[in-house]
mmCIF file as Biopython writes it, N, C-alpha, C and O atoms, coordinates in Angstrom:
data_model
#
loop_
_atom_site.group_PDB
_atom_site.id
_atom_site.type_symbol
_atom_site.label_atom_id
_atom_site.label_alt_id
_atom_site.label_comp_id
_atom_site.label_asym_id
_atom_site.label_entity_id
_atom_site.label_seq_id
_atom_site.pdbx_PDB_ins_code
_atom_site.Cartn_x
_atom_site.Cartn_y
_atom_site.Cartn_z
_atom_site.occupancy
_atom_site.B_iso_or_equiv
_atom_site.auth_seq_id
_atom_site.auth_asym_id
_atom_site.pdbx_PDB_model_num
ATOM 1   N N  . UNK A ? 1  ? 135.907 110.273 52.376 1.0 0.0 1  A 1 
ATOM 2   C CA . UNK A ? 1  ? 136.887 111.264 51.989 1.0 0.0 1  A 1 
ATOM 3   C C  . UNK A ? 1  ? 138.295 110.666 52.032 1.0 0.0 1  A 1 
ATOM 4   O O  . UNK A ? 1  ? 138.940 110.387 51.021 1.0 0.0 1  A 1 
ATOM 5   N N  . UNK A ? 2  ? 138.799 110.457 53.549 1.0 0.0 2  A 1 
ATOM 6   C CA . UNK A ? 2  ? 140.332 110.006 53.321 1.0 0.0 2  A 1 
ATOM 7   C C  . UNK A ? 2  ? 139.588 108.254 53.456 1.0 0.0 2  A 1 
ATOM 8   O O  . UNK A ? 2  ? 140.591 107.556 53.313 1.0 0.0 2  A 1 
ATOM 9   N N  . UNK A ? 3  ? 138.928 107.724 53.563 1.0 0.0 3  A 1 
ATOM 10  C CA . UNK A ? 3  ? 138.982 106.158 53.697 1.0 0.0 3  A 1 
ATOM 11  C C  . UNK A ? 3  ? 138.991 105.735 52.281 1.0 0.0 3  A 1 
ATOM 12  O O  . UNK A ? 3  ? 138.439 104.647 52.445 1.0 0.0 3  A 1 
ATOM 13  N N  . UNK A ? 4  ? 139.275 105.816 50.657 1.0 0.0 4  A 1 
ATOM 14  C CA . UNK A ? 4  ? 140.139 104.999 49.871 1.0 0.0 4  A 1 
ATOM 15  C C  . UNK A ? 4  ? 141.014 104.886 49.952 1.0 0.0 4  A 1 
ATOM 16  O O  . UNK A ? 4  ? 141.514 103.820 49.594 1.0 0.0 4  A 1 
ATOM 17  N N  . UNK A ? 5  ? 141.787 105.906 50.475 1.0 0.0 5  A 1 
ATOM 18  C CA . UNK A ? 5  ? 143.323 106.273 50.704 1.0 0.0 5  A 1 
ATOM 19  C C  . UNK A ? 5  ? 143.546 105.336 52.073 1.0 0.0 5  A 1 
ATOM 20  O O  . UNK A ? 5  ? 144.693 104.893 52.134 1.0 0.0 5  A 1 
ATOM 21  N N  . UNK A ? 6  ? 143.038 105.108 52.723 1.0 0.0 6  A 1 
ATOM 22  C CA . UNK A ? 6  ? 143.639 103.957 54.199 1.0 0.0 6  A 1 
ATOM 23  C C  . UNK A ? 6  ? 142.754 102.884 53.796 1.0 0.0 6  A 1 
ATOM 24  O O  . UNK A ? 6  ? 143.481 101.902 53.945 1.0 0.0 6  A 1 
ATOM 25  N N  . UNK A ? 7  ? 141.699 102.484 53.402 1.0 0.0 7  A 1 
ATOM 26  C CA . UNK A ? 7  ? 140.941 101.523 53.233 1.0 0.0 7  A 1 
ATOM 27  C C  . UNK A ? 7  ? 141.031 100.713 52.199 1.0 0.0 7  A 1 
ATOM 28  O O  . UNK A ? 7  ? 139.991 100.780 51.543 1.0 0.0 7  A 1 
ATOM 29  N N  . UNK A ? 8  ? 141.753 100.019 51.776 1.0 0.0 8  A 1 
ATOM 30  C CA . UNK A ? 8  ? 142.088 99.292  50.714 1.0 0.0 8  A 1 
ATOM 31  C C  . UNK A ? 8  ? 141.743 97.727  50.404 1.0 0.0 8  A 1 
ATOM 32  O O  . UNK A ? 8  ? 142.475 97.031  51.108 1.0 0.0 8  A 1 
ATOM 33  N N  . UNK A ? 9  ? 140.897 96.954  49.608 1.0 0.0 9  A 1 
ATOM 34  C CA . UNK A ? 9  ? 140.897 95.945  49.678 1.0 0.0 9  A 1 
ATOM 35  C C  . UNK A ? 9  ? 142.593 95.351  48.802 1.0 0.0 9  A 1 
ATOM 36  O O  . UNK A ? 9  ? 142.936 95.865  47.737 1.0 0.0 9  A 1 
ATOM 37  N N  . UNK A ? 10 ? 143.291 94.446  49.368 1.0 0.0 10 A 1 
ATOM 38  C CA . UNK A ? 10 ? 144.180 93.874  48.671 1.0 0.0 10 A 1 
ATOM 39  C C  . UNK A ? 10 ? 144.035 93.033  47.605 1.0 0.0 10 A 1 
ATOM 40  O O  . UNK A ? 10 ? 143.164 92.174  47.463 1.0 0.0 10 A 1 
ATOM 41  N N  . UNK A ? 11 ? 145.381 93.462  46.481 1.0 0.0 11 A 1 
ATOM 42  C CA . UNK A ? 11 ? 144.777 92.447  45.371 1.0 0.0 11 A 1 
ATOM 43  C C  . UNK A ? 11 ? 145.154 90.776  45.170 1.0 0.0 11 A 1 
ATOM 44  O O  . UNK A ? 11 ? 145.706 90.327  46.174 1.0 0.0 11 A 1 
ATOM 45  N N  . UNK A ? 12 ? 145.012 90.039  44.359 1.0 0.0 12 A 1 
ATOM 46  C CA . UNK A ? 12 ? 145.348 88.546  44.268 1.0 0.0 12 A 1 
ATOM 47  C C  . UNK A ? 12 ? 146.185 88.119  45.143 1.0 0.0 12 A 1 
ATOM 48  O O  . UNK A ? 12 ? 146.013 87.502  46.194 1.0 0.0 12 A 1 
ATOM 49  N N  . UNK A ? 13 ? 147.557 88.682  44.370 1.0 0.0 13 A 1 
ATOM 50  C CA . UNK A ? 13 ? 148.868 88.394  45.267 1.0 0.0 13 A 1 
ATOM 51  C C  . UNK A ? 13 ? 149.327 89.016  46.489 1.0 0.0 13 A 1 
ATOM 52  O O  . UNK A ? 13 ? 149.995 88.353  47.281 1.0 0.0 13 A 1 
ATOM 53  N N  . UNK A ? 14 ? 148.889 90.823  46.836 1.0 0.0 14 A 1 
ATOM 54  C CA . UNK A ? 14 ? 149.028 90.590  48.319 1.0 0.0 14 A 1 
ATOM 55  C C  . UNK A ? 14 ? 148.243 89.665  49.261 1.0 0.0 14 A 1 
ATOM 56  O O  . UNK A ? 14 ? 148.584 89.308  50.389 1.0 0.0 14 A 1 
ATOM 57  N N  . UNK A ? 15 ? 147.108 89.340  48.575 1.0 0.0 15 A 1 
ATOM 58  C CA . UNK A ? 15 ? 146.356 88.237  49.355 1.0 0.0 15 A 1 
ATOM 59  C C  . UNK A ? 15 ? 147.015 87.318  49.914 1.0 0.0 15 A 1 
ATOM 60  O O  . UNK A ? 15 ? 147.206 87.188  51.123 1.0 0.0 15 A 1 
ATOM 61  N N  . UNK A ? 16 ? 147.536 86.381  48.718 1.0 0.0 16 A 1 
ATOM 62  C CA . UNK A ? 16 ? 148.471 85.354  48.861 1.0 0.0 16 A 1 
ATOM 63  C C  . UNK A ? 16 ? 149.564 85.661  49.876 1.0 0.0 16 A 1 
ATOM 64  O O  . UNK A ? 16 ? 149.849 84.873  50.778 1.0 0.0 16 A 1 
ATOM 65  N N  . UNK A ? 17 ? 150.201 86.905  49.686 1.0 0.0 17 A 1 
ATOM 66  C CA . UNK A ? 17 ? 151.525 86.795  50.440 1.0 0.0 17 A 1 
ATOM 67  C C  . UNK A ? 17 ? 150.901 87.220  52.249 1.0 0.0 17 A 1 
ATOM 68  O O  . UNK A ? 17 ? 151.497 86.943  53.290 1.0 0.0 17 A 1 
ATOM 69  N N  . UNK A ? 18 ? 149.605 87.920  52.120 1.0 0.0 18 A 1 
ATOM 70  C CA . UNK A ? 18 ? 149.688 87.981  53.593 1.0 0.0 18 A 1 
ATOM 71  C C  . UNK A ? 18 ? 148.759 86.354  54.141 1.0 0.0 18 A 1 
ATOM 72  O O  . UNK A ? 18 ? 149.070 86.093  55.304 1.0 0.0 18 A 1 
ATOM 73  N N  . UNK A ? 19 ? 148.401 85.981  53.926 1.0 0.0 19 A 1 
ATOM 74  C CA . UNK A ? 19 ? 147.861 84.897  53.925 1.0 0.0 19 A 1 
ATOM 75  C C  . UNK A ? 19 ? 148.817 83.270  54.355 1.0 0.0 19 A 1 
ATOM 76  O O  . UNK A ? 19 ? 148.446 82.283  54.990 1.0 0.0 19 A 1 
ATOM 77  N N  . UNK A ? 20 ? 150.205 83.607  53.641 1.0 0.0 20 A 1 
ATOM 78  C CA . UNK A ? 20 ? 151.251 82.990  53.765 1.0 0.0 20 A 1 
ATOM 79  C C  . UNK A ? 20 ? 151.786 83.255  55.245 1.0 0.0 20 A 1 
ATOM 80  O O  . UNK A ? 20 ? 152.092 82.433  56.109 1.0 0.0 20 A 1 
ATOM 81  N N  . UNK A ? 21 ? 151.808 84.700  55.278 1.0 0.0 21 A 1 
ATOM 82  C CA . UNK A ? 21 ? 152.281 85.468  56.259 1.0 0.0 21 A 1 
ATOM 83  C C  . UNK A ? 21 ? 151.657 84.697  57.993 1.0 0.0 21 A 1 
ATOM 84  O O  . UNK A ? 21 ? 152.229 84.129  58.923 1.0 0.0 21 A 1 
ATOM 85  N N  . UNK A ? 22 ? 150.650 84.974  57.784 1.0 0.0 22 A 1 
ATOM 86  C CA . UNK A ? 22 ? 149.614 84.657  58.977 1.0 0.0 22 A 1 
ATOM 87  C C  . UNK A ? 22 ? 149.546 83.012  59.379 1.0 0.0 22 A 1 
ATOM 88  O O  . UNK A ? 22 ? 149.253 82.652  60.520 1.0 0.0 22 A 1 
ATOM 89  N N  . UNK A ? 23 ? 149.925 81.855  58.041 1.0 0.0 23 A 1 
ATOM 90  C CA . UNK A ? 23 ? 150.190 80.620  58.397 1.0 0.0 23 A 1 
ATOM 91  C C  . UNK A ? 23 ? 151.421 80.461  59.278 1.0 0.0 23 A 1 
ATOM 92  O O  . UNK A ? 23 ? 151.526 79.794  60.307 1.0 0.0 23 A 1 
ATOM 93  N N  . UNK A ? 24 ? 152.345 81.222  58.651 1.0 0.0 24 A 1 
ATOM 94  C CA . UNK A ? 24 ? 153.882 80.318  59.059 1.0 0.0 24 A 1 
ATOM 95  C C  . UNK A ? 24 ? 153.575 81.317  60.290 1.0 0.0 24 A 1 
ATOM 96  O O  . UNK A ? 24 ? 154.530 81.297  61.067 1.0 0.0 24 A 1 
ATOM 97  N N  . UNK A ? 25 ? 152.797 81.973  60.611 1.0 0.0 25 A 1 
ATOM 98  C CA . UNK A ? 25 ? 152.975 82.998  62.323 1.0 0.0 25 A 1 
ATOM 99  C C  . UNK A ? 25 ? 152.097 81.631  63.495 1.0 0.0 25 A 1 
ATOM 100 O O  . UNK A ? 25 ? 152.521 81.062  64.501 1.0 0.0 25 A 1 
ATOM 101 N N  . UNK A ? 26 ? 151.234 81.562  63.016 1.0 0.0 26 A 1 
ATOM 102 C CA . UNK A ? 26 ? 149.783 80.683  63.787 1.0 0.0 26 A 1 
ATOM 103 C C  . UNK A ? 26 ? 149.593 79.547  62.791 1.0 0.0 26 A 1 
ATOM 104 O O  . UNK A ? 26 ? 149.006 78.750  63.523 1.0 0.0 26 A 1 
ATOM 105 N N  . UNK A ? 27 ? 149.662 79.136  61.993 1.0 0.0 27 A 1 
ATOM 106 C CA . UNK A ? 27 ? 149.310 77.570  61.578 1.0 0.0 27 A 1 
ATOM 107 C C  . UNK A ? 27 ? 147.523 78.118  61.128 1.0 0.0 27 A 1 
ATOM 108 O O  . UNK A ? 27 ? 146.734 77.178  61.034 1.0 0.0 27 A 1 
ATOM 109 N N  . UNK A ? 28 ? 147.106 79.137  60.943 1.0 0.0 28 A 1 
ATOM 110 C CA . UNK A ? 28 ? 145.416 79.533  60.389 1.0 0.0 28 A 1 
ATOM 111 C C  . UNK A ? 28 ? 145.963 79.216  58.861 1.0 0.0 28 A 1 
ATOM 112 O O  . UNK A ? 28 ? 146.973 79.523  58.228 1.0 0.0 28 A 1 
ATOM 113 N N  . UNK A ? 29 ? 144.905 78.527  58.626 1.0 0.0 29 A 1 
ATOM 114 C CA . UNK A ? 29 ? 144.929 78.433  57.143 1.0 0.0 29 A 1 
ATOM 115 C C  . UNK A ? 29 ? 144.051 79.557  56.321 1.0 0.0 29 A 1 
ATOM 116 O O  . UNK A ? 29 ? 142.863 79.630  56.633 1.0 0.0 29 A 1 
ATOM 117 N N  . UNK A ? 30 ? 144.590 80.528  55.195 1.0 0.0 30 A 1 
ATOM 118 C CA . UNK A ? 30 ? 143.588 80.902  54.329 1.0 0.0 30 A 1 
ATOM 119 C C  . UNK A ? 30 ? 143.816 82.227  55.433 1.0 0.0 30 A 1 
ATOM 120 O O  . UNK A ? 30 ? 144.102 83.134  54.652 1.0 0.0 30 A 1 
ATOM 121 N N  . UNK A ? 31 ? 143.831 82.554  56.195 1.0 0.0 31 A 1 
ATOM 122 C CA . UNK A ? 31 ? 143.361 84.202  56.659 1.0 0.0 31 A 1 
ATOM 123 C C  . UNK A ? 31 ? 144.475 85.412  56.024 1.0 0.0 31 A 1 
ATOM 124 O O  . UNK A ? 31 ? 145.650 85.392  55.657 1.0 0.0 31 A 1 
ATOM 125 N N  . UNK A ? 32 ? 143.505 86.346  56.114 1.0 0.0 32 A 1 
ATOM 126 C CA . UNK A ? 32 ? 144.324 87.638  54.990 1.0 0.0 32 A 1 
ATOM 127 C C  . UNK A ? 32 ? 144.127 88.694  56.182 1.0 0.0 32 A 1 
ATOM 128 O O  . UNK A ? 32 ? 144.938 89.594  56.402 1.0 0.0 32 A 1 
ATOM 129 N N  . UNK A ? 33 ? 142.824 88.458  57.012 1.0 0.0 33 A 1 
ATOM 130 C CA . UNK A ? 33 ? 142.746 89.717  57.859 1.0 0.0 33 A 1 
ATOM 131 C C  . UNK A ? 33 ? 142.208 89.412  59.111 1.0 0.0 33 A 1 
ATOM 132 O O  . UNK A ? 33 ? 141.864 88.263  59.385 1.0 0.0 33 A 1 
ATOM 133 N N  . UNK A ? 34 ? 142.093 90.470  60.000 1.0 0.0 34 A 1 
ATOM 134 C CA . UNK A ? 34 ? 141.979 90.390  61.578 1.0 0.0 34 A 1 
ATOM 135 C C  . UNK A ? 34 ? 141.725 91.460  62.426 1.0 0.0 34 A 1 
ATOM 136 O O  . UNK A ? 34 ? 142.315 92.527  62.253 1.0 0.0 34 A 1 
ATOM 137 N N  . UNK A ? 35 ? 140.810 91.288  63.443 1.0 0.0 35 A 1 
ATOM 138 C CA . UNK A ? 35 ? 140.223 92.442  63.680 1.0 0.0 35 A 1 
ATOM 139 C C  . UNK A ? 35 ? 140.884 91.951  65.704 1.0 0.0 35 A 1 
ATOM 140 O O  . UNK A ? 35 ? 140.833 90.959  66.431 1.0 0.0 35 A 1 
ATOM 141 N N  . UNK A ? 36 ? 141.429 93.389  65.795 1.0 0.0 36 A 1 
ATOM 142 C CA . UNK A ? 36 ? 142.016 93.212  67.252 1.0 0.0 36 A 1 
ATOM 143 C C  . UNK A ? 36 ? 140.857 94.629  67.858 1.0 0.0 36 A 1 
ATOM 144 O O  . UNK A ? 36 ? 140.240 95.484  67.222 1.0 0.0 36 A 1 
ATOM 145 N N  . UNK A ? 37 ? 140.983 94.282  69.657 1.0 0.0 37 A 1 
ATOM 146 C CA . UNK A ? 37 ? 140.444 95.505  70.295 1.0 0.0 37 A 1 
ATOM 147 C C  . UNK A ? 37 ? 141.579 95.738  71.579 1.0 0.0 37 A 1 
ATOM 148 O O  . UNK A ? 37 ? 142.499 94.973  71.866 1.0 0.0 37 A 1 
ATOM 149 N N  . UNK A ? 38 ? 141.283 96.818  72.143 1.0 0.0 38 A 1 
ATOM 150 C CA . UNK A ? 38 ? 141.976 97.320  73.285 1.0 0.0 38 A 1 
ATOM 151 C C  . UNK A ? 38 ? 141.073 98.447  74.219 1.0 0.0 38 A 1 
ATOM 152 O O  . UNK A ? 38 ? 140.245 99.260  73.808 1.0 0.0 38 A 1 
ATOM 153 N N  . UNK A ? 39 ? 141.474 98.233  75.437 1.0 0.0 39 A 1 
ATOM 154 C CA . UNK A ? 39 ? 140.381 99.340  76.312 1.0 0.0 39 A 1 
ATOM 155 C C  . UNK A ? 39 ? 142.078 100.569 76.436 1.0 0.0 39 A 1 
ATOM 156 O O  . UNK A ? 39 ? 143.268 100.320 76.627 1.0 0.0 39 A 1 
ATOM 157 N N  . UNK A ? 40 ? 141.369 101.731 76.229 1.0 0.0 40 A 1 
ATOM 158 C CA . UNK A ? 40 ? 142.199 103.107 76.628 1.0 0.0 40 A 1 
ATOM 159 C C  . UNK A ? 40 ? 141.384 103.636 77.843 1.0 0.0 40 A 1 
ATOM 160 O O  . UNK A ? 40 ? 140.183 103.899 77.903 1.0 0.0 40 A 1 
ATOM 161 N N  . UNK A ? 41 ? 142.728 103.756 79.165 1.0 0.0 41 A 1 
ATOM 162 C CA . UNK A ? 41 ? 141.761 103.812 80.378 1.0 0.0 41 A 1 
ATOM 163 C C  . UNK A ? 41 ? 141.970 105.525 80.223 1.0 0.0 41 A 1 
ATOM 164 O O  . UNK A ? 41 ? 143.059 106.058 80.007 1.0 0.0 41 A 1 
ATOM 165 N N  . UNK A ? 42 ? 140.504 106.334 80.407 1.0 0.0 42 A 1 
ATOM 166 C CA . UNK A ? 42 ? 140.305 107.633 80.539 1.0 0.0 42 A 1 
ATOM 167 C C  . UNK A ? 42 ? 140.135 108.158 81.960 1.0 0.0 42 A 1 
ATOM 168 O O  . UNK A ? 42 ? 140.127 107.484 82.990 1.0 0.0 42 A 1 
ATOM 169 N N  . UNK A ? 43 ? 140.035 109.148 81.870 1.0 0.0 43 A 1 
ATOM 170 C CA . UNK A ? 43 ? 139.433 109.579 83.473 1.0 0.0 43 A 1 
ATOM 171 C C  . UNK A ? 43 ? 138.065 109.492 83.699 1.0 0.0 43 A 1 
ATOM 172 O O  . UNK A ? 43 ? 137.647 109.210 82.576 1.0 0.0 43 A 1 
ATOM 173 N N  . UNK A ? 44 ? 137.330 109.541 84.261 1.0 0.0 44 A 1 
ATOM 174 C CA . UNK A ? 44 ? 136.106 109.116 84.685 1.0 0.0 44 A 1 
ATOM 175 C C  . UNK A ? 44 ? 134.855 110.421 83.643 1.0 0.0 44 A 1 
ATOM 176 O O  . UNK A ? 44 ? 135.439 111.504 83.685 1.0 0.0 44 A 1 
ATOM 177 N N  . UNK A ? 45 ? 134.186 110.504 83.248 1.0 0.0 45 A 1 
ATOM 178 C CA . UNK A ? 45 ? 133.451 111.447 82.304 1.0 0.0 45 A 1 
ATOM 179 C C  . UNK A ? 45 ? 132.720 112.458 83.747 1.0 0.0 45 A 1 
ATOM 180 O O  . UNK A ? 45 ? 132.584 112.209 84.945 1.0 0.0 45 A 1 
ATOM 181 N N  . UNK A ? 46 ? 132.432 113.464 83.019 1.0 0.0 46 A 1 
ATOM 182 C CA . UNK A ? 46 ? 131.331 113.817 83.745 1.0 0.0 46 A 1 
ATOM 183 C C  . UNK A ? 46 ? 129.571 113.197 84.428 1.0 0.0 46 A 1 
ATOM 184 O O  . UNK A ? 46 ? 129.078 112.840 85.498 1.0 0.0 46 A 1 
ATOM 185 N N  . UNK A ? 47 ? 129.158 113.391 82.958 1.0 0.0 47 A 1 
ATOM 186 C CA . UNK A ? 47 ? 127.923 112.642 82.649 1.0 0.0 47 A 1 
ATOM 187 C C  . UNK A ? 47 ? 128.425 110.781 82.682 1.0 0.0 47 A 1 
ATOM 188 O O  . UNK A ? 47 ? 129.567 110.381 82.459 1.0 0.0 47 A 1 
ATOM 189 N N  . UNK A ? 48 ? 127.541 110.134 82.928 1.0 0.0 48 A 1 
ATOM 190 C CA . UNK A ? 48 ? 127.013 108.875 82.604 1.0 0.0 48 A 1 
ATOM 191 C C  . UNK A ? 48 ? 128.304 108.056 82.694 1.0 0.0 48 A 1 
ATOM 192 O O  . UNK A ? 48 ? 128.663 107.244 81.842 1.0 0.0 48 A 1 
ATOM 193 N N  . UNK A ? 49 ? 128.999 108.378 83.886 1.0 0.0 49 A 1 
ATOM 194 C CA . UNK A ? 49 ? 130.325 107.543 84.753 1.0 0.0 49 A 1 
ATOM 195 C C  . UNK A ? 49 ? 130.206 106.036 84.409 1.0 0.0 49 A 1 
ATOM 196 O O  . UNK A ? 49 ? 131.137 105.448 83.859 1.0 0.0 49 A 1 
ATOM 197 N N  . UNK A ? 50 ? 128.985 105.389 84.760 1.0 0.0 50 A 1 
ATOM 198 C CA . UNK A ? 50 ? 128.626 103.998 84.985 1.0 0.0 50 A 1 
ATOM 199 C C  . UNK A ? 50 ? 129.083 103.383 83.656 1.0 0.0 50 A 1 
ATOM 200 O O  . UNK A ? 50 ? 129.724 102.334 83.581 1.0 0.0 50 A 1 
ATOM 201 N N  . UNK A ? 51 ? 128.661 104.198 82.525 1.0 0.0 51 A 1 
ATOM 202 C CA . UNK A ? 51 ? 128.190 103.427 81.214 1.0 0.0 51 A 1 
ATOM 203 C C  . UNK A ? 51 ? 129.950 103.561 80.500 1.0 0.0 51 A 1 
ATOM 204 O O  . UNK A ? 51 ? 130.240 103.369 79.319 1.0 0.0 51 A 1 
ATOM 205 N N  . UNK A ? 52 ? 130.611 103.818 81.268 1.0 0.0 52 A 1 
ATOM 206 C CA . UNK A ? 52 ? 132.718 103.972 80.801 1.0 0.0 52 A 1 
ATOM 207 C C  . UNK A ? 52 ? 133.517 103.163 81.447 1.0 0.0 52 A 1 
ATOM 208 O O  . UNK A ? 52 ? 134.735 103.199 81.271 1.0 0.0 52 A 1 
ATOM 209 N N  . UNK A ? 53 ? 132.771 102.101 82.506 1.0 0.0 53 A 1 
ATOM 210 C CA . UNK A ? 53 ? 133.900 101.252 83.492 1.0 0.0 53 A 1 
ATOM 211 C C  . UNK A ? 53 ? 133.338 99.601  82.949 1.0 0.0 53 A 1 
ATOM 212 O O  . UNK A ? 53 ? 132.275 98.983  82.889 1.0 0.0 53 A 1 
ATOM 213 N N  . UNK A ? 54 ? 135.154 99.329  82.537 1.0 0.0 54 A 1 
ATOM 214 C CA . UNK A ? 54 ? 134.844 98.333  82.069 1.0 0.0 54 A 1 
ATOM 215 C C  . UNK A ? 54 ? 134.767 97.044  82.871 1.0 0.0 54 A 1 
ATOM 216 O O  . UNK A ? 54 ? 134.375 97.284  84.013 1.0 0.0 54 A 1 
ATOM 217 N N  . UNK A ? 55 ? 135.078 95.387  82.592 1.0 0.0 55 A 1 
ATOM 218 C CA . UNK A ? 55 ? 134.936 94.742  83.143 1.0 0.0 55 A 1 
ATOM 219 C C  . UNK A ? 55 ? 135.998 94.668  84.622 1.0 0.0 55 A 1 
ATOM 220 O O  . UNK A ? 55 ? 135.674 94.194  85.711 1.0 0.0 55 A 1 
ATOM 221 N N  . UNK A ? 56 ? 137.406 95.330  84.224 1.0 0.0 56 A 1 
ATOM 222 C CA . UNK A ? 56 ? 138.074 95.137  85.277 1.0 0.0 56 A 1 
ATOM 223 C C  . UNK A ? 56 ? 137.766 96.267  86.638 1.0 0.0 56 A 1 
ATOM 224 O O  . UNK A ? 56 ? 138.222 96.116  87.771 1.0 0.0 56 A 1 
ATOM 225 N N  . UNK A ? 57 ? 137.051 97.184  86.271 1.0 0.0 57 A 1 
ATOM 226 C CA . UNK A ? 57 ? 136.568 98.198  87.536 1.0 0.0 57 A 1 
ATOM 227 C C  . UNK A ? 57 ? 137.002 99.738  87.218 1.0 0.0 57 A 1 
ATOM 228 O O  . UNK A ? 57 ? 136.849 100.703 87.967 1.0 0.0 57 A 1 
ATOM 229 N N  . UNK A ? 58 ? 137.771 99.714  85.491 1.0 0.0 58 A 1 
ATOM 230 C CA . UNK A ? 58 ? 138.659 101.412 85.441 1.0 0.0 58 A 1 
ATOM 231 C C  . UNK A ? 58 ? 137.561 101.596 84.381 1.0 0.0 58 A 1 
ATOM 232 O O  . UNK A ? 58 ? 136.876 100.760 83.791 1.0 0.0 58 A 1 
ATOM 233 N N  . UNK A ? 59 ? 137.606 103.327 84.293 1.0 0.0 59 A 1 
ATOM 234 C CA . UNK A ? 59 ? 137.261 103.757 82.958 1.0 0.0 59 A 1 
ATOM 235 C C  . UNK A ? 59 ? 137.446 103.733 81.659 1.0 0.0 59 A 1 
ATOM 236 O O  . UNK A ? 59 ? 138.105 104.759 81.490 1.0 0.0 59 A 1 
ATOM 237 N N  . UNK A ? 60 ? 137.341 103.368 80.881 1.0 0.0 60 A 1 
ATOM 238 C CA . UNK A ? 60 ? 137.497 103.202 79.268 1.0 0.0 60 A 1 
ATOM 239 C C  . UNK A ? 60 ? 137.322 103.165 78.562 1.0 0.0 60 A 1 
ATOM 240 O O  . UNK A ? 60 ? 136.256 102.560 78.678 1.0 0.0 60 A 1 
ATOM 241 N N  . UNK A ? 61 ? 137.482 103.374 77.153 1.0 0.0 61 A 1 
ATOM 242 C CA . UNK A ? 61 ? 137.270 103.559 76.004 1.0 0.0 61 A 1 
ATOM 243 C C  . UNK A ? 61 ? 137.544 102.078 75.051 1.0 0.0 61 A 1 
ATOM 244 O O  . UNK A ? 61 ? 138.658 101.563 75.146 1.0 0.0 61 A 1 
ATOM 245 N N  . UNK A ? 62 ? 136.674 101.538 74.297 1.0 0.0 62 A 1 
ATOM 246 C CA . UNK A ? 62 ? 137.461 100.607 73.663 1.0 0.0 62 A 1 
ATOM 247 C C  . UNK A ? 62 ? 137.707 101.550 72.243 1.0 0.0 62 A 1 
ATOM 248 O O  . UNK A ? 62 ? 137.242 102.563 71.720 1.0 0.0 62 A 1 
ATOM 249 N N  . UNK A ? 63 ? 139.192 100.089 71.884 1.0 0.0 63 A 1 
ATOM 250 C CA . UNK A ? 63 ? 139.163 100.905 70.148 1.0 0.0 63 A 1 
ATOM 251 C C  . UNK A ? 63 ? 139.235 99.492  69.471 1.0 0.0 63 A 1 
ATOM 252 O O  . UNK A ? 63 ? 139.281 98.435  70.101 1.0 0.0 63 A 1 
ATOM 253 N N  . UNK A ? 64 ? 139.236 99.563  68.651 1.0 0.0 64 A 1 
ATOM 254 C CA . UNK A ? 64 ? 138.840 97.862  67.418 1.0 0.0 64 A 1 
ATOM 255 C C  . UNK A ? 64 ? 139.726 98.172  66.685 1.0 0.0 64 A 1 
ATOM 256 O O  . UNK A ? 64 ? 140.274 99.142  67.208 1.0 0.0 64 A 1 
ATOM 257 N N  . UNK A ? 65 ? 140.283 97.886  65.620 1.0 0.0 65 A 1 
ATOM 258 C CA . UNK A ? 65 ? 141.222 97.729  64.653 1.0 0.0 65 A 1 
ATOM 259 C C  . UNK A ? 65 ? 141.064 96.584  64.077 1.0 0.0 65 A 1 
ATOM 260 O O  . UNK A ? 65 ? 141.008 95.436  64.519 1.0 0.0 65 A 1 
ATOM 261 N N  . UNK A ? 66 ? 140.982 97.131  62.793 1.0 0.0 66 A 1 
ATOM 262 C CA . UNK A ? 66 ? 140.742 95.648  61.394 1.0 0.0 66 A 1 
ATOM 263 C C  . UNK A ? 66 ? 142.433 96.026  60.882 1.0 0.0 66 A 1 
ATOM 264 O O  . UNK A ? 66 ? 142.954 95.399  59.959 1.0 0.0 66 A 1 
#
């Protein structure tokens, strides 16, 4: 529904220009895209506590981002 509208493959030249972008930042040759994560610490759930604590000992949520 809304994912054409946020989900976009880029065309030729934004390729190029983010691609440019990402060299002169890090020295990667050729990359256009990148996938980051992060833990959001929650309060502890009701149900199934164990299966929400991450490696450092808190509760959390991960989120990913491309």
């Amino acid at each position: 529904m809304f994912a054409p509208v946020f989900i976009t493959w880029p065309n030729e030249e934004k390729v190029e220009k983010i691609k440019n972008g990402f060299f002169s930042y890090s020295t990667f040759p050729n990359v256009f895209g990148a996938i980051d994560g992060t833990h959001i610490n929650i309060l502890a759930p009701h149900d199934h506590q164990e299966a929400y604590v991450n490696r450092k000992g808190h509760h959390s949520i991960q989120l990913q981002v491309c």
